[in-house]
C-alpha positions in Angstrom: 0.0 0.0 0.0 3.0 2.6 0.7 4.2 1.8 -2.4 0.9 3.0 -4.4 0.7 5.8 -2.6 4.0 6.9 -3.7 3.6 6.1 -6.7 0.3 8.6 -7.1 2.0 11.4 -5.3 4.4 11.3 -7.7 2.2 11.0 -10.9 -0.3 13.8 -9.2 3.4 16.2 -8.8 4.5 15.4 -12.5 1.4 16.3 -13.5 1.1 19.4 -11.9 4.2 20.1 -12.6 3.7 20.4 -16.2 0.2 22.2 -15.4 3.0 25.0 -13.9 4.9 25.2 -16.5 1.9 25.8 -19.0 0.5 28.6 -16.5 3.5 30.2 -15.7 3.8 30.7 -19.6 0.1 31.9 -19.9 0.9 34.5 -17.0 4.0 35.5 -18.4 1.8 35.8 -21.7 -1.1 37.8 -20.3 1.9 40.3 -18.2 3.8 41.1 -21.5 0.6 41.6 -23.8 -0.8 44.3 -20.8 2.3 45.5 -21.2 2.4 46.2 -24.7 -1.2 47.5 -24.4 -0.6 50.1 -21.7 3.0 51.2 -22.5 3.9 50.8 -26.0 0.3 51.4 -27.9 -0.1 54.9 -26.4 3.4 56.1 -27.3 3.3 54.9 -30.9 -0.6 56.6 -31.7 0.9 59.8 -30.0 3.8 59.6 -32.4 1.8 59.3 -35.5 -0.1 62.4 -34.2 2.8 64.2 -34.0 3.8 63.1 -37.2 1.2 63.9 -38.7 0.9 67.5 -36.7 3.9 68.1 -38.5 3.0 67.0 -42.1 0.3 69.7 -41.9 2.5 72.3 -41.2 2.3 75.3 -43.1 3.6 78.7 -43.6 2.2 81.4 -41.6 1.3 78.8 -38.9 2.5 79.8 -35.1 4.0 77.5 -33.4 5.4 76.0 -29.5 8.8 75.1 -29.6 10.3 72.1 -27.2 12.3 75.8 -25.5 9.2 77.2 -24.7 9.3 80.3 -27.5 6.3 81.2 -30.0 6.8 81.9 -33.3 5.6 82.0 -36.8 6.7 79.5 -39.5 8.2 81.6 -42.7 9.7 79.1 -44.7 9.4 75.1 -45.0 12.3 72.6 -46.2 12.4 69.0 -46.2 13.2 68.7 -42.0 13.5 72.2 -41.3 11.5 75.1 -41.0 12.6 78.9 -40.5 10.5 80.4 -37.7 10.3 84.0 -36.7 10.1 85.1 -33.1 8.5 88.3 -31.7 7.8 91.4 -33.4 12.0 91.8 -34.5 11.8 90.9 -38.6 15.2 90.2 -37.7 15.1 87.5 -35.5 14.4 84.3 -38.1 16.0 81.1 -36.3 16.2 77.7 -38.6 15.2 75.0 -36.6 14.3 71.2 -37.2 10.6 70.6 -37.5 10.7 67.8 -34.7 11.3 71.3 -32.2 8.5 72.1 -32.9 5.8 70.7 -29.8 2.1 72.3 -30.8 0.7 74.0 -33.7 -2.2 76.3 -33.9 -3.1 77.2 -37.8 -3.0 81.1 -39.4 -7.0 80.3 -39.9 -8.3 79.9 -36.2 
């Protein structure tokens, strides 16, 4: 009789052993897809936003820089733009367009 009962306990452990394994994978599973959903998702829709903020940008738009200064876009290049700060007609800075954090359009 001892030896049957050993021989249970350890079928009952390899088998729930192997049970482990499969949800230990499934949890692992479940942990990595949350976080692609909550971490990962969010960043890549903002950065098509942005991307596409910056497609529609146009001369005579005003703009938010990353620094914190307003200006007006004057001229467009492929990745750059020429902004113009203040009132000063002098003061035209060329700057990457990815400085560029908010738009608001010359028609609003």
């Amino acid at each position: 009789m001892g030896i049957l009962l050993t021989e249970s306990t350890e079928t009952a452990t390899a088998a729930s052993g192997g049970m482990g394994l499969l949800s230990m994978v499934v949890i692992y599973g479940l942990f990595f897809l949350a976080i692609w959903f909550f971490l990962f998702r969010p960043q890549k829709k903002e950065q098509k936003k942005v991307q596409a903020m910056l497609a529609a940008l146009e001369i005579g738009d005003s703009v938010l820089t990353t620094a914190g200064f307003y200006g007006v876009v004057i001229d467009i290049a492929d990745d750059t733009v020429i902004v113009e700060f203040g009132n000063n007609k002098n003061c035209r800075i060329p700057m990457e367009k990815t400085a560029i954090s908010r738009v608001e359009k010359a028609t609003e």
